[in-house]
Rosetta silent file (secondary structure, phi, psi, omega in degrees, C-alpha in Angstrom):
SEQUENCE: XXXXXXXXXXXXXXXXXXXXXXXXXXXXXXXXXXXXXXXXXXXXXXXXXXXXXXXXXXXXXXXXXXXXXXXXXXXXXXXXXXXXXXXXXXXXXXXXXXXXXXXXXXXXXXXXXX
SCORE:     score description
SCORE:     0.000 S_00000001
   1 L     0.000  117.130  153.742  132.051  160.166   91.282 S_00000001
   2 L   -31.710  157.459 -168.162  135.520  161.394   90.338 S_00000001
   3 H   -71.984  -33.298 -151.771  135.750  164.303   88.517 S_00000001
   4 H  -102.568  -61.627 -170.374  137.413  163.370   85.335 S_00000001
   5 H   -61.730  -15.972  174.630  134.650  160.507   85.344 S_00000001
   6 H   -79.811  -56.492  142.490  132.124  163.043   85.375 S_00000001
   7 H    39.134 -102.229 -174.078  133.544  165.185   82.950 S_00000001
   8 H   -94.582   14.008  170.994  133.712  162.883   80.393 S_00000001
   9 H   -93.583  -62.231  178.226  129.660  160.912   81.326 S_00000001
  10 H   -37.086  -54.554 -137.252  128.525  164.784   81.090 S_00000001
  11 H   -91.195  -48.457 -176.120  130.739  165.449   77.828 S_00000001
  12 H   -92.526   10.579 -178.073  128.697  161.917   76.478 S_00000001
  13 H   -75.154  -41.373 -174.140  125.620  163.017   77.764 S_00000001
  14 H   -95.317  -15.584 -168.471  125.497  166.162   75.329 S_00000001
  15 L   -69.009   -0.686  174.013  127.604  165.308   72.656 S_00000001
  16 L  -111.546  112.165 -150.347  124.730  164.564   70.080 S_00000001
  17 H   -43.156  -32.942 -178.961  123.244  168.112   69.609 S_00000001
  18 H   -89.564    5.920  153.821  119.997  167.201   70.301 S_00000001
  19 H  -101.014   52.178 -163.474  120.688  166.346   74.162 S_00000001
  20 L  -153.423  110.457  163.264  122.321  169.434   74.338 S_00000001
  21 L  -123.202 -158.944  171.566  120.828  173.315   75.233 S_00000001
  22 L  -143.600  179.450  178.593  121.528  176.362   76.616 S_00000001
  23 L    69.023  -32.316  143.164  120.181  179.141   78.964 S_00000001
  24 L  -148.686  159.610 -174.818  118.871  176.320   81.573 S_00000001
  25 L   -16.036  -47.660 -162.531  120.143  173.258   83.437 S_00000001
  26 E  -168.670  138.843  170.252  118.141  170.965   81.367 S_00000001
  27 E  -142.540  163.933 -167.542  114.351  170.796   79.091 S_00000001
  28 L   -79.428 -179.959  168.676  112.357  168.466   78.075 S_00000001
  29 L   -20.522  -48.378  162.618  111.912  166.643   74.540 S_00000001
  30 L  -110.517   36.397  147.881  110.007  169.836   73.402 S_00000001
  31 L    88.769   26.057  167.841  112.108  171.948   74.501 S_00000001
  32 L   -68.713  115.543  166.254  110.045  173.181   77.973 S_00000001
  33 E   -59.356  147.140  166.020  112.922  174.139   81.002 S_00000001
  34 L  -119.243   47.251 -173.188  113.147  172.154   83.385 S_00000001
  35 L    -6.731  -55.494 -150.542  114.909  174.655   86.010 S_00000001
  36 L  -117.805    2.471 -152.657  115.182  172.716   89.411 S_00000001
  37 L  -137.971   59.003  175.777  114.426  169.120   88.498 S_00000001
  38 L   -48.522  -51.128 -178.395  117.707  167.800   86.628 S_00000001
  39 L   -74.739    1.821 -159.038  116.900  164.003   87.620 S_00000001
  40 L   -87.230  132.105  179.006  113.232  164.225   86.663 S_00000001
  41 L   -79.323   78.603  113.377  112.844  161.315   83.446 S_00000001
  42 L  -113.191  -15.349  160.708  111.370  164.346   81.244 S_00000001
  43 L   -30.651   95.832 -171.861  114.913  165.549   81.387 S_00000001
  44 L  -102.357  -62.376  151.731  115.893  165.509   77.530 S_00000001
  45 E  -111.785  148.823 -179.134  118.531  168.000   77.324 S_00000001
  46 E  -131.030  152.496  174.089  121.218  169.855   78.938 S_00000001
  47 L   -41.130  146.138  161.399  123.270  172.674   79.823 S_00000001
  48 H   -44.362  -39.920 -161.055  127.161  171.788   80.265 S_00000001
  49 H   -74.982  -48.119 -164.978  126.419  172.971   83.915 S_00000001
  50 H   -62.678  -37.986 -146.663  123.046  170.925   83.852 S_00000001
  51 H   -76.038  -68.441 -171.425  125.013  167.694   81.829 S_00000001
  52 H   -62.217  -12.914  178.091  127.405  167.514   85.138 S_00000001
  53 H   -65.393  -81.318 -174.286  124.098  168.027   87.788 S_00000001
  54 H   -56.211  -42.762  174.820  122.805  164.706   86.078 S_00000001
  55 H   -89.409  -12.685  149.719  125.594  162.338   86.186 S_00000001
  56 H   -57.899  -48.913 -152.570  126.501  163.267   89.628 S_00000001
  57 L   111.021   -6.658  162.356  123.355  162.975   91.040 S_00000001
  58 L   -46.321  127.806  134.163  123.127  166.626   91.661 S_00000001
  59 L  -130.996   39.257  165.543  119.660  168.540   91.094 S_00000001
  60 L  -121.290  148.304 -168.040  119.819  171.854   92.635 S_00000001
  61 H   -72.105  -55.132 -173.441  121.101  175.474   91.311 S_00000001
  62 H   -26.042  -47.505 -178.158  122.714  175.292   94.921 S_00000001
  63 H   -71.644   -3.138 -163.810  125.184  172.735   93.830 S_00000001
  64 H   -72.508  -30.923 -179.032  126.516  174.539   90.725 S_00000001
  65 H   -48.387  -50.001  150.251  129.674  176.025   92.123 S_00000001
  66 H   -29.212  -77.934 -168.695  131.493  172.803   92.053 S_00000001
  67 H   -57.302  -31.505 -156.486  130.629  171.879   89.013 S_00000001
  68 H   -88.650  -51.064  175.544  130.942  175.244   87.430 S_00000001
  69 L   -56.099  -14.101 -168.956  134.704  174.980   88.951 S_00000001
  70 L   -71.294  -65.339 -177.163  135.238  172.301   87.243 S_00000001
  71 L   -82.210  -40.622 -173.403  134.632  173.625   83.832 S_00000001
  72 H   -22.878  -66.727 -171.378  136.231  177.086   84.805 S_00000001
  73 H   -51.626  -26.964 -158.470  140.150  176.517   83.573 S_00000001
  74 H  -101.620  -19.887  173.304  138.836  175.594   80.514 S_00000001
  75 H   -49.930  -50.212 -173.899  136.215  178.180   79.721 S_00000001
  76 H   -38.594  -56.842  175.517  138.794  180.809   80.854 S_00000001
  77 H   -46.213  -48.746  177.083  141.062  179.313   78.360 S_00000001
  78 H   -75.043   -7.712  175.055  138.615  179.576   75.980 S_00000001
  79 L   111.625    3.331 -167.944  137.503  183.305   76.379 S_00000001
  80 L  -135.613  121.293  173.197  134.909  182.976   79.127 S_00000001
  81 L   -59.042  -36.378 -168.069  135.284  183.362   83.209 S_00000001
  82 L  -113.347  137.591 -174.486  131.886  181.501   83.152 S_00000001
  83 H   -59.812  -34.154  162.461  131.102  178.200   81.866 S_00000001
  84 H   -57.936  -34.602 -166.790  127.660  178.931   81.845 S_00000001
  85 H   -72.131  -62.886 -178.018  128.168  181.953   79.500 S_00000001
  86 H   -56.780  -53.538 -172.886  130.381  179.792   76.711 S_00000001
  87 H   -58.813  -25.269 -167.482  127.518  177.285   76.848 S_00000001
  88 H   -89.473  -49.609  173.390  124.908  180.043   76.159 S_00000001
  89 H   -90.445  -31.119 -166.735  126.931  182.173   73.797 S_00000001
  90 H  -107.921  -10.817  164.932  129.010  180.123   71.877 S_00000001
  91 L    94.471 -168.232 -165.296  126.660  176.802   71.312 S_00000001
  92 H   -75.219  -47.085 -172.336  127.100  173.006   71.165 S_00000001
  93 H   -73.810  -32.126  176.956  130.389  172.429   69.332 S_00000001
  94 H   -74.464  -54.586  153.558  132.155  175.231   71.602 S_00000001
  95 H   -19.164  -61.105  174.432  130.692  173.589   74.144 S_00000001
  96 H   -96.875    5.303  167.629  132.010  169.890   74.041 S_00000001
  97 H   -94.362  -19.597  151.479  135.728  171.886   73.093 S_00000001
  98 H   -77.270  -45.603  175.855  135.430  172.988   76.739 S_00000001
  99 H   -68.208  -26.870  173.002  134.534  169.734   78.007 S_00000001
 100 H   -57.362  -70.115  169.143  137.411  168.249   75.814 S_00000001
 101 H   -50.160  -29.918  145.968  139.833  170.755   77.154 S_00000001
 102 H   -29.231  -68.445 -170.921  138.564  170.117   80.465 S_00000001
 103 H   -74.947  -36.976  171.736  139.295  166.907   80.653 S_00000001
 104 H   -38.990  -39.628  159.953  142.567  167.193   78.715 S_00000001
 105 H   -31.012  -82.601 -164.583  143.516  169.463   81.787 S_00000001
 106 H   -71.137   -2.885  160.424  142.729  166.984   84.438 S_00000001
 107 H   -66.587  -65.658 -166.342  144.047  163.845   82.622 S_00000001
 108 H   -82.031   -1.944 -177.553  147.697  166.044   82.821 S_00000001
 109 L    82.957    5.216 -152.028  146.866  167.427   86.190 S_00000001
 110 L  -101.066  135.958  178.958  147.167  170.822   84.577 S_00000001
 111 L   -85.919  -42.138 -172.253  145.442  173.881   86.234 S_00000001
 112 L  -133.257  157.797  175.571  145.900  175.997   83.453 S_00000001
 113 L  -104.312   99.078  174.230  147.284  174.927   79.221 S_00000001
 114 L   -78.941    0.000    0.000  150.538  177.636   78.252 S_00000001
């Protein structure tokens, strides 16, 4: 999967609050983590980091670094080196304003927004 298509499958994966957490990759319905097991159908909600793990096809913490890179330019942009961090600290609407700026990046090709 292209990047930009993940992105924005990730970006609609989360964008209704209640498919959407923080602190790990992904928990179930009542809100139990589900650390290691992203693909697992009790998967309810997810991390930004967690959001891109599932529409890749991705389930392992191993794999995050991509994905994490991914998200980087825009967190930075946004006040945070780590994406994980914005998602954790700053909640769901700061959240999907990174994945918007995100993709608005890689739609212009732009590594960084002056």
């Amino acid at each position: 999967m292209e990047k930009l298509e993940a992105l924005k499958k990730a970006r609609e994966l989360i964008k209704d609050k209640k498919h959407w957490c923080d602190t790990y990759f992904a928990r179930t319905e009542s809100g139990i983590p589900i650390p290691r097991h992203i693909q697992s159908t009790e998967a309810y909600s997810f991390c930004a980091i967690g959001a891109l793990l599932r529409v890749t096809g991705h389930g392992h913490q191993t794999l995050t670094g991509e994905h994490r890179a991914w998200l980087r330019p825009a967190s930075l942009r946004l006040g945070y080196h780590d994406p994980a961090d914005l998602n954790n600290n700053e909640g769901h609407e700061k959240t999907l304003e990174m994945f918007d700026l995100a993709i608005c990046m890689e739609e212009c090709n732009l590594e960084e927004l002056v």
